[in-house]
Residue frames as qw, qx, qy, qz and C-alpha x, y, z in Angstrom:
[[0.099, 0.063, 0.992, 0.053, 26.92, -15.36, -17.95],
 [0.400, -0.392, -0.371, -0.740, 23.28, -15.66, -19.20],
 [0.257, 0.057, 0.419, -0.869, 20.88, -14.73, -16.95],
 [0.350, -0.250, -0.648, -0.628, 17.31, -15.98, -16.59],
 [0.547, -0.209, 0.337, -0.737, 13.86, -16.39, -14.75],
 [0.301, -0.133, -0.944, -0.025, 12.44, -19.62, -13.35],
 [0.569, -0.626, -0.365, -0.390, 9.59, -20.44, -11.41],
 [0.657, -0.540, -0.167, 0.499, 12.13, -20.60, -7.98],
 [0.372, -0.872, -0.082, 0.309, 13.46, -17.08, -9.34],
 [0.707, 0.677, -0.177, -0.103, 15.79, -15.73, -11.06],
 [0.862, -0.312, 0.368, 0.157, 18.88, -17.50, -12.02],
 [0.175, 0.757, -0.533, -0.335, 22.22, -17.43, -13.88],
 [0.972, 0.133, -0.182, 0.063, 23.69, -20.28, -16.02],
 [0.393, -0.749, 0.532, 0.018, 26.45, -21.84, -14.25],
 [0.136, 0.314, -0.875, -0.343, 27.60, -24.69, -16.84],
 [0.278, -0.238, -0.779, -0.510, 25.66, -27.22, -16.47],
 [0.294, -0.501, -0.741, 0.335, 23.54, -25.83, -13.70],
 [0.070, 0.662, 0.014, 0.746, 21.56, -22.97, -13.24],
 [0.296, -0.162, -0.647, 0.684, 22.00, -21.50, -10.01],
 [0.239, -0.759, -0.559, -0.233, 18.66, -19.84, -8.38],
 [0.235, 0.395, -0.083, 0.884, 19.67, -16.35, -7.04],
 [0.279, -0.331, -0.481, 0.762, 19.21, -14.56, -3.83],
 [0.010, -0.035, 0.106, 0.994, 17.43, -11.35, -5.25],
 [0.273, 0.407, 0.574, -0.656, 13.63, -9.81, -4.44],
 [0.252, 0.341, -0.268, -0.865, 12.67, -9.13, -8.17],
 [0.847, 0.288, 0.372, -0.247, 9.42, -11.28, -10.18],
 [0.824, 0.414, 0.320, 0.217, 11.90, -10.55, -13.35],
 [0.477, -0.192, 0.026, 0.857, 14.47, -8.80, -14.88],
 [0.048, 0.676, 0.178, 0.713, 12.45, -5.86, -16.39],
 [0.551, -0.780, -0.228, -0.188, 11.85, -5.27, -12.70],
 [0.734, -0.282, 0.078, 0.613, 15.51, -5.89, -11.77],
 [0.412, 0.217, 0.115, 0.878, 16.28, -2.94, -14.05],
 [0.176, -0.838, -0.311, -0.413, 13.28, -0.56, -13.32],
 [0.505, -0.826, -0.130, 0.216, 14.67, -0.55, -9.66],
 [0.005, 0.878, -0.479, -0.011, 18.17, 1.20, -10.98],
 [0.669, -0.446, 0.555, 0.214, 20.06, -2.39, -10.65],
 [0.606, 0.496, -0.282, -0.554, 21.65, -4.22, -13.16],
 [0.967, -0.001, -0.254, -0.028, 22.37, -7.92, -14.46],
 [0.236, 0.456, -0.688, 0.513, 26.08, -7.70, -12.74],
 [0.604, -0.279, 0.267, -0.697, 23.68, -7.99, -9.83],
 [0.985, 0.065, -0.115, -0.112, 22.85, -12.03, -10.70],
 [0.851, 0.200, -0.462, 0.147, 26.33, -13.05, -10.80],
 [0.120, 0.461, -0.541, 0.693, 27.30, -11.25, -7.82],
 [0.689, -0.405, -0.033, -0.599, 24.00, -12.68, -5.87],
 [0.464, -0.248, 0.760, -0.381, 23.77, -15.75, -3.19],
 [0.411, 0.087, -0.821, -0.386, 22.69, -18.95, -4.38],
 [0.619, -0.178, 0.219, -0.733, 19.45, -20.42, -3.22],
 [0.827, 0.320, 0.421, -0.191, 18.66, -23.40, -5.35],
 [0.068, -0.439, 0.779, 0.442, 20.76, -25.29, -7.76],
 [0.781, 0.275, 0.437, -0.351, 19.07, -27.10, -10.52],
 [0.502, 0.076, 0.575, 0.642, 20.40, -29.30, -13.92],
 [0.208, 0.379, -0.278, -0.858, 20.59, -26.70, -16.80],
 [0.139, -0.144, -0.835, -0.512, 18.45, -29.73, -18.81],
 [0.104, 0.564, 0.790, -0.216, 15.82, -28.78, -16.69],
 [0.081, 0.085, -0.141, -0.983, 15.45, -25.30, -18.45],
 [0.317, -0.229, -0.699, -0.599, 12.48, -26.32, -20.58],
 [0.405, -0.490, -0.765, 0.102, 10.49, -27.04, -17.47],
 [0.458, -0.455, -0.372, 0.667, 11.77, -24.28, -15.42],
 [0.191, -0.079, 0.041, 0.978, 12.36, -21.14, -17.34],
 [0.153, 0.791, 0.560, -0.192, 9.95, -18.55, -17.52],
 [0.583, 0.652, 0.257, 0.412, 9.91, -15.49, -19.55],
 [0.602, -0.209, -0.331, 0.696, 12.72, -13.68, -18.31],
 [0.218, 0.032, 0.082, -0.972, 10.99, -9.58, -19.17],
 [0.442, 0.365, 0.447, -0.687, 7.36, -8.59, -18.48],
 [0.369, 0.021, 0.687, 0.626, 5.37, -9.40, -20.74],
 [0.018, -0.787, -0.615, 0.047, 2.88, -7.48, -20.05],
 [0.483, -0.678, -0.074, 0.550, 5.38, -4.20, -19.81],
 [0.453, -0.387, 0.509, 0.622, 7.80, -4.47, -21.98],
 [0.421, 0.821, -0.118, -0.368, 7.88, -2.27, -25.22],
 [0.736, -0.219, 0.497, 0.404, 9.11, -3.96, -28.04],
 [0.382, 0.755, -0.225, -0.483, 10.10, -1.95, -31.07],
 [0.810, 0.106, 0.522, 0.246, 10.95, -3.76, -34.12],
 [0.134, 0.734, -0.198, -0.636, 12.66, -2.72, -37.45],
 [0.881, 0.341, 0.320, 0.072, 12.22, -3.84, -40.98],
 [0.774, 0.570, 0.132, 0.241, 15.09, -4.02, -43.36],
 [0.291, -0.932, 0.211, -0.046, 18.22, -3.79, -41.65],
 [0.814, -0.230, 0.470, 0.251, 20.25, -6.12, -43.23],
 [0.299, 0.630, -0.382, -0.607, 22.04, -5.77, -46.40],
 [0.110, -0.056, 0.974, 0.190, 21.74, -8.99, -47.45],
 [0.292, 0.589, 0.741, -0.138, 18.08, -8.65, -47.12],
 [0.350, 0.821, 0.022, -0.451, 17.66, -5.45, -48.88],
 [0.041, 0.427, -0.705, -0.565, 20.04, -7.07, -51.93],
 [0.236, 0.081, 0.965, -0.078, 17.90, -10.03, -51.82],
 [0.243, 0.689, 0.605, -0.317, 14.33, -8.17, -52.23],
 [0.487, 0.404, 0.387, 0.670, 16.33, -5.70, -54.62],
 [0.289, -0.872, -0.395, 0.019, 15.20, -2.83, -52.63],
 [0.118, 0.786, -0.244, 0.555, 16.87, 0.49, -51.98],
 [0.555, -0.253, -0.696, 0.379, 18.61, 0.29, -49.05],
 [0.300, -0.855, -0.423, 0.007, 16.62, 2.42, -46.50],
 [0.133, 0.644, -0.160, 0.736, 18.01, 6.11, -45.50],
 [0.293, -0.361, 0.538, -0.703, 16.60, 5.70, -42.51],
 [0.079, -0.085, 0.952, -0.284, 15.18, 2.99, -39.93],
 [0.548, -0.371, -0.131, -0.738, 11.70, 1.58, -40.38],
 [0.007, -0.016, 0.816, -0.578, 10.59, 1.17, -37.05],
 [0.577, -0.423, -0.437, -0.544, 7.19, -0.19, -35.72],
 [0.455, -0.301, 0.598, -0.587, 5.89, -0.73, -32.18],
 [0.480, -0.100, -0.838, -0.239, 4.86, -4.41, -31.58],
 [0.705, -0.485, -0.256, -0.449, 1.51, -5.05, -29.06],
 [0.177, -0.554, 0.729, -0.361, 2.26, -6.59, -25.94],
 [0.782, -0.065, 0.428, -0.448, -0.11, -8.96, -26.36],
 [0.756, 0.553, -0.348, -0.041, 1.89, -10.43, -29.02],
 [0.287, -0.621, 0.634, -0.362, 4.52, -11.34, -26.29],
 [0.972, -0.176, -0.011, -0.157, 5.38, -14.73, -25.55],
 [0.280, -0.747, 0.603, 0.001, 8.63, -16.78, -24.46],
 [0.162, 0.379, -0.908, -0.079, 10.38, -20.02, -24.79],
 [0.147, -0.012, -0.981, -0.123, 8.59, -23.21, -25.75],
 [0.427, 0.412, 0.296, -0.748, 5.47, -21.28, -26.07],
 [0.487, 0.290, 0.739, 0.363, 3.52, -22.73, -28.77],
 [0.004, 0.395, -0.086, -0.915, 2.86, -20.00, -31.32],
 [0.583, 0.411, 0.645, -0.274, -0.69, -20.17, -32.71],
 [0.191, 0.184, 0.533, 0.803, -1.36, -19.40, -36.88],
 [0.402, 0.307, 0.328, -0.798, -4.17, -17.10, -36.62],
 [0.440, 0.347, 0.823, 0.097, -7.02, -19.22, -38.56],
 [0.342, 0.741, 0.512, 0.267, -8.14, -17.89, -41.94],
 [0.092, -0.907, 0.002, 0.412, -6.04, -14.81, -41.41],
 [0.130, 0.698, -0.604, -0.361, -2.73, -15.72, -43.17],
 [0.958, 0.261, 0.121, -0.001, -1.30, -18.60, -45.39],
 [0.433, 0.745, -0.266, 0.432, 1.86, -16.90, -45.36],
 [0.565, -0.802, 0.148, -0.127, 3.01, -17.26, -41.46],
 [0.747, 0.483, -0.347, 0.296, 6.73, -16.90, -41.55],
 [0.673, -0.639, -0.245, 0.279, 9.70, -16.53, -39.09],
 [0.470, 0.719, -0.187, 0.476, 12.21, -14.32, -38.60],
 [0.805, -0.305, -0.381, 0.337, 15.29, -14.49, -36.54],
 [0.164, -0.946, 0.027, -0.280, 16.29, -11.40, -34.43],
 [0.384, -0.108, -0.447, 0.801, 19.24, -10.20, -31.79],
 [0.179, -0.903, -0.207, -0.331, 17.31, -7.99, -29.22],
 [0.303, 0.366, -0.409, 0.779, 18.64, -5.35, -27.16],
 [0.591, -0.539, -0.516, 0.307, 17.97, -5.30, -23.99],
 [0.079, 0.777, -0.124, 0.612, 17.64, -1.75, -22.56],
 [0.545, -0.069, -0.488, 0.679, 19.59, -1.30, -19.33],
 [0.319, -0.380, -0.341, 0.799, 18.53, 2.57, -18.61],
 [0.400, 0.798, 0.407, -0.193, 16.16, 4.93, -19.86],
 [0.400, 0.101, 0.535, 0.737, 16.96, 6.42, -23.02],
 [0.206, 0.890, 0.403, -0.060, 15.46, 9.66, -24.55],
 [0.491, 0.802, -0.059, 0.336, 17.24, 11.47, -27.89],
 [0.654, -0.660, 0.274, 0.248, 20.48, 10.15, -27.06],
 [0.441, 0.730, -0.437, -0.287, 23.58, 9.92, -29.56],
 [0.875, 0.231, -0.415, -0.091, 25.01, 7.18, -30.86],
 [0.370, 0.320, -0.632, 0.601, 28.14, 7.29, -28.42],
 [0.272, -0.317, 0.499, -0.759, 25.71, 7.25, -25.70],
 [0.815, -0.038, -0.238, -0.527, 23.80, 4.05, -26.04],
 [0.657, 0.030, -0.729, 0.188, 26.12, 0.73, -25.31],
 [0.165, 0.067, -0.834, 0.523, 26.48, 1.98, -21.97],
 [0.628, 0.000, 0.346, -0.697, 22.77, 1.78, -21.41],
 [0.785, 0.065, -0.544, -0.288, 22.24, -1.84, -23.04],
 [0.709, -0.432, 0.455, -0.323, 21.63, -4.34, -20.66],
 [0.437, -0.174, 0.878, 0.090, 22.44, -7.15, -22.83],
 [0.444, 0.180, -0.580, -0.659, 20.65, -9.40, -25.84],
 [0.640, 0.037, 0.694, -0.326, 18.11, -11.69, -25.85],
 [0.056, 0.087, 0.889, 0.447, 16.95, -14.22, -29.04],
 [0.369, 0.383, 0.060, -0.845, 14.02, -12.84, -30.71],
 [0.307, 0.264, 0.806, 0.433, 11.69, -14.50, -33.28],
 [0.193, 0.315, 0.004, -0.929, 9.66, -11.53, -35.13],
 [0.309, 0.231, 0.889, 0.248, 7.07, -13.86, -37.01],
 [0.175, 0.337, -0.262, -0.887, 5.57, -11.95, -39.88],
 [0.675, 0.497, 0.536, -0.103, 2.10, -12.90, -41.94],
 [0.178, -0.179, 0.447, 0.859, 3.37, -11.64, -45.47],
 [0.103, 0.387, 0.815, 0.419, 0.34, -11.73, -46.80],
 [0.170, -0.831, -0.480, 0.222, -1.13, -9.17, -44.12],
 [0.205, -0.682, 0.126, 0.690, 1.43, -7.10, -44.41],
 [0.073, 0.113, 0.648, 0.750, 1.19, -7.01, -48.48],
 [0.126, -0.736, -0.617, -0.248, -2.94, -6.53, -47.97],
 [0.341, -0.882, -0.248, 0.211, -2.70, -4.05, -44.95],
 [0.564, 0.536, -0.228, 0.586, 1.00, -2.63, -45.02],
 [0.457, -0.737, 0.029, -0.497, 0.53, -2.32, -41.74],
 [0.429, 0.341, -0.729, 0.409, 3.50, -4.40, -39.30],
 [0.313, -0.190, 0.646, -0.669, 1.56, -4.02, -36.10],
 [0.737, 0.165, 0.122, -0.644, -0.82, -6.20, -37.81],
 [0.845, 0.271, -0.451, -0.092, 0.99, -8.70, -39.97],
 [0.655, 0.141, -0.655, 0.350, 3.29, -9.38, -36.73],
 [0.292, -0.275, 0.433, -0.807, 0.95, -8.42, -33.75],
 [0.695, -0.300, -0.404, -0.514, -1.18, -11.73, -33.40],
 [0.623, -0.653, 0.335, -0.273, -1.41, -12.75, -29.66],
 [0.636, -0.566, 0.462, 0.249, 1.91, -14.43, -28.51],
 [0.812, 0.480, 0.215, 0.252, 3.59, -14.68, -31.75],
 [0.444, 0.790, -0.294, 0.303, 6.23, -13.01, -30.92],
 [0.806, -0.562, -0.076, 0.171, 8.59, -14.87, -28.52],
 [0.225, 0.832, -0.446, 0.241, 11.68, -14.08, -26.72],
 [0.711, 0.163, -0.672, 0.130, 14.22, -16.19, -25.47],
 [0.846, -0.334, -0.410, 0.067, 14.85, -17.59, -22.45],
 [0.609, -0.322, -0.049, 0.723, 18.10, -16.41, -21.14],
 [0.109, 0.963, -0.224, 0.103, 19.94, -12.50, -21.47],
 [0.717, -0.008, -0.067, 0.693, 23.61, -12.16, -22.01],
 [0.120, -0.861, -0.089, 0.486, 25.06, -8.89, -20.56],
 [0.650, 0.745, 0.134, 0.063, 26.22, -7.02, -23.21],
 [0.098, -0.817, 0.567, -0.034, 29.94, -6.55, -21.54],
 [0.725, -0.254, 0.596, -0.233, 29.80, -10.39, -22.14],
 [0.838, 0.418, 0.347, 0.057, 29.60, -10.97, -25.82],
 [0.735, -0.288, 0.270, 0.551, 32.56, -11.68, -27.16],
 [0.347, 0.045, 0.461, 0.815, 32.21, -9.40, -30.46],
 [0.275, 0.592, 0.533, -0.539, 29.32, -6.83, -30.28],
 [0.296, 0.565, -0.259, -0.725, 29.68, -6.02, -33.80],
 [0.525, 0.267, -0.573, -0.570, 29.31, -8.97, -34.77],
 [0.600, -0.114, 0.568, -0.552, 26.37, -11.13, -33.15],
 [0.159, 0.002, -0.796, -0.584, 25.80, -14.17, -34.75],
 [0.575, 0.089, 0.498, -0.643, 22.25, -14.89, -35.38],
 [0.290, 0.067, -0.799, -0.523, 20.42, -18.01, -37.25],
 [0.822, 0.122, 0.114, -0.545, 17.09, -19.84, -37.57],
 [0.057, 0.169, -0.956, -0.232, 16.14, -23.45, -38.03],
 [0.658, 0.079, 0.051, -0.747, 13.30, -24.90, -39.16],
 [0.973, 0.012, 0.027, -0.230, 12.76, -29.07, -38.22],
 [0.790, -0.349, 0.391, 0.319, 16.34, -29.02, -37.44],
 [0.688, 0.480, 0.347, 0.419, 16.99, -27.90, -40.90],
 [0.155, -0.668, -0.068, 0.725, 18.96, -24.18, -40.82],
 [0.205, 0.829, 0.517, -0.058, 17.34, -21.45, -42.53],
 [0.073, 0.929, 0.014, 0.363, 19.14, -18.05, -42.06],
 [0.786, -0.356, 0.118, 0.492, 22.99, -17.18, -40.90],
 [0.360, 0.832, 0.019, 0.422, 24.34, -14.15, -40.63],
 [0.319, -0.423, -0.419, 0.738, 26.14, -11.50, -37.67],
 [0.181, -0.836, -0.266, 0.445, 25.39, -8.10, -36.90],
 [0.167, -0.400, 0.413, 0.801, 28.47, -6.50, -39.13],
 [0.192, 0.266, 0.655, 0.680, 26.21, -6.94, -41.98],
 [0.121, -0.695, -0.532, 0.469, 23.49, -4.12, -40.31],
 [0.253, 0.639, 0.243, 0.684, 22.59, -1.27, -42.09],
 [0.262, -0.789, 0.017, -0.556, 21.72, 0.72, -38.98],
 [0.502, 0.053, -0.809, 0.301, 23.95, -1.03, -36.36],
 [0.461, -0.617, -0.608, 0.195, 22.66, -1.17, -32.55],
 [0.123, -0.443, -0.298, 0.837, 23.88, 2.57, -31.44],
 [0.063, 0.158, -0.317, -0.933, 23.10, 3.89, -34.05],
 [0.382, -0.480, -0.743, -0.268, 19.59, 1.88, -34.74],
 [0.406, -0.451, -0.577, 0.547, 19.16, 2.53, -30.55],
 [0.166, -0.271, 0.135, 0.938, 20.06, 6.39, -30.97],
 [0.314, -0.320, -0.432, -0.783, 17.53, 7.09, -34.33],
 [0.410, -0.559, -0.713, -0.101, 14.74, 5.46, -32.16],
 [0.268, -0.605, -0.503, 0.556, 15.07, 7.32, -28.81],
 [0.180, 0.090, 0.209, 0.957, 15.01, 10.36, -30.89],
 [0.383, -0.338, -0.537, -0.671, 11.03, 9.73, -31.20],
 [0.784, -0.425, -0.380, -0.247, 10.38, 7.48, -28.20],
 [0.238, -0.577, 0.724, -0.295, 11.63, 7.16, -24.39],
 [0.799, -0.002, -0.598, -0.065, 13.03, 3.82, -23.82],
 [0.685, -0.502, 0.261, -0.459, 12.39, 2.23, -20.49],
 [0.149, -0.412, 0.882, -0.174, 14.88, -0.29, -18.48],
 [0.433, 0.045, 0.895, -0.103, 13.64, -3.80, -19.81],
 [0.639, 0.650, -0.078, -0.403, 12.29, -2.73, -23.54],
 [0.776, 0.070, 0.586, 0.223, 13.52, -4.69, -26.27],
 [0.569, 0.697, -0.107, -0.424, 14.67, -3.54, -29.95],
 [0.820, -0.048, 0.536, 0.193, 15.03, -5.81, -31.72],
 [0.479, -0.466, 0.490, 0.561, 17.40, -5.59, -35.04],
 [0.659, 0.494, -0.331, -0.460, 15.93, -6.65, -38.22],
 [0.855, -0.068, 0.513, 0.033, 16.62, -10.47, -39.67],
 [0.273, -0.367, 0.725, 0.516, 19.13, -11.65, -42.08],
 [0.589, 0.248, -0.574, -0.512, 18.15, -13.65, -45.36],
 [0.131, 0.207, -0.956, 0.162, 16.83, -16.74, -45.41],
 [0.451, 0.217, 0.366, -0.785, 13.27, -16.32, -44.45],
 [0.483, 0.372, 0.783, -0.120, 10.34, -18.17, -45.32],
 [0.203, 0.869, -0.042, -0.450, 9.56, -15.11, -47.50],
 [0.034, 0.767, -0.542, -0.341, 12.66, -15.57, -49.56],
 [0.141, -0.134, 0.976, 0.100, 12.49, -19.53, -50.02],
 [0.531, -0.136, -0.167, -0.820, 8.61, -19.19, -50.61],
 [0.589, -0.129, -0.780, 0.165, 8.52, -21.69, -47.78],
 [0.359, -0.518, 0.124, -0.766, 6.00, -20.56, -44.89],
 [0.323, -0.161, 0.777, -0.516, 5.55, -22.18, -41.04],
 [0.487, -0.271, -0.368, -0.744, 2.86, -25.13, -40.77],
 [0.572, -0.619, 0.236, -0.483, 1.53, -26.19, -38.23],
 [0.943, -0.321, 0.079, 0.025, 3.63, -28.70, -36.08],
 [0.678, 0.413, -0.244, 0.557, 6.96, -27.61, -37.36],
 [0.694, -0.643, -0.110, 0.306, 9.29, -26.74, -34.78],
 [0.433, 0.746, -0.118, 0.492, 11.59, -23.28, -35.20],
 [0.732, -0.425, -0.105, 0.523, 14.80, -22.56, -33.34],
 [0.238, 0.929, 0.041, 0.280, 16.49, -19.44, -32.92],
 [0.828, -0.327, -0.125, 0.439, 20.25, -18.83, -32.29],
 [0.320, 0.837, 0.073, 0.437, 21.71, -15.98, -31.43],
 [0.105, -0.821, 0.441, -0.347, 25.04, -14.77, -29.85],
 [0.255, 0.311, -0.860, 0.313, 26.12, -17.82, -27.76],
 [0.526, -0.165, 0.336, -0.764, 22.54, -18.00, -25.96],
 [0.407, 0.022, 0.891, -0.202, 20.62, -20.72, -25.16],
 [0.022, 0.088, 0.537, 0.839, 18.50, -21.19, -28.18],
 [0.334, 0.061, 0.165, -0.926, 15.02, -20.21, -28.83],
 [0.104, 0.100, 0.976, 0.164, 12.36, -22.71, -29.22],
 [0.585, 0.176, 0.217, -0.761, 8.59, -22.41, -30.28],
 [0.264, 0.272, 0.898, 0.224, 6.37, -25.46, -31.88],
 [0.445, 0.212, -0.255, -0.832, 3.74, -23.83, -34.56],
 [0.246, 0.368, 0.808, -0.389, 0.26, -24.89, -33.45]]
């Protein structure tokens, strides 16, 4: 069941209630650092029962955000790489994303002023590491995922055409949120094929799954740890379908409201401020 942090702790969804959870951790990147894992939540004591419509009020961001390593990857769809007309990549390009970019559900998600004119979204499936990771093979990754979380990767195109430089066109403080809730990853009904979509004012944007991946999650998971150790509560996050803001030459302005759905999760929400 998904899994999340409130201000009383964390807490699992129980239909229409989330239950508040026995358990000593501030969050779940901390729940995994200590060796545990999300099995842990549904197996916990209840504390504190509360309506699931209070989410919005309640949830906090469910990893550090001050910790957590998020790694991001561009062009990992085939749809997007037919779209742009682009070779499709041989290999993964991967960027680190700031922490200070971080941010969570129904965060408002500033345009940096006089930086871009281009401030787009893009809808993700992260992975949730479970266990450290360091040049592992592909057959050795699922059982270290902890699960997925909804991702928005919001991208300046305009920086990244001036600079070519991803930590820049999608590193501007909190502009990069993650959802609310984690599904374990022994939970989702088809791991090959996650669905993920975007709306923008209610209006939907981008709709795709996972099977259309050029570099699917072990194998995406796998190239990465080759370079980098991943650490229990990191994030990598997939790449984004078509449909972008990019593609429709239709960019974020301020006061529109963008949703992100992905896997059966609660969706993502951010207002653009």
């Amino acid at each position: 069941m998904e899994t999340l942090v409130t201000r009383y702790g964390i807490a699992r969804v129980e239909g229409d209630e989330l239950a508040v959870v026995d358990l000593p951790y501030p969050d779940l990147s901390a729940l995994l650092a200590a060796g545990a894992t999300l099995a842990e939540v549904d197996g916990a004591a209840v504390t504190r029962r509360l309506p699931k419509a209070d989410l919005d009020e309640v949830a906090l961001a469910p990893l550090s955000l001050r910790t957590t390593s998020v790694w991001g990857v561009g062009l990992n769809y085939h749809g997007k790489a037919a779209l742009t007309g682009r070779p499709v990549p041989t290999s993964p390009i991967l960027f680190l994303k700031p922490t200070t970019a971080l941010s969570g559900h129904r965060d408002a998600l500033a345009i940096p002023a006089g930086l871009t004119e281009q401030f787009d979204y893009e809808a993700e499936v992260g992975i949730v590491i479970g266990r450290a990771l360091a040049d592992v093979s592909p057959a050795e990754v699922l059982g270290s995922v902890a699960g997925i979380i909804a991702a928005n990767d919001t991208t300046a195109r305009d920086v990244m055409k001036a600079t070519g430089a991803p930590v820049l066109a999608k590193g501007f403080p909190g502009c990069a949120p993650l959802g609310a809730t984690v599904l374990p990853w022994g939970e989702i009904p088809d791991p090959n094929a996650i669905p993920v979509a975007s709306w923008v004012d209610g209006e939907q944007r981008q709709s795709s799954t996972t099977a259309d991946l050029i570099f699917d999650v072990a194998d995406l998971v796998s190239r990465l740890s080759r370079y980098a150790r991943l650490e229990p509560g990191d994030v990598v996050l997939t790449g984004t379908p078509p449909g972008t803001g990019q593609d429709r030459n239709e960019f974020l302005r301020a006061g529109q409201q963008v949703t992100i759905a992905v896997g059966g999760l609660t969706p993502l929400v951010n207002t653009i401020s």
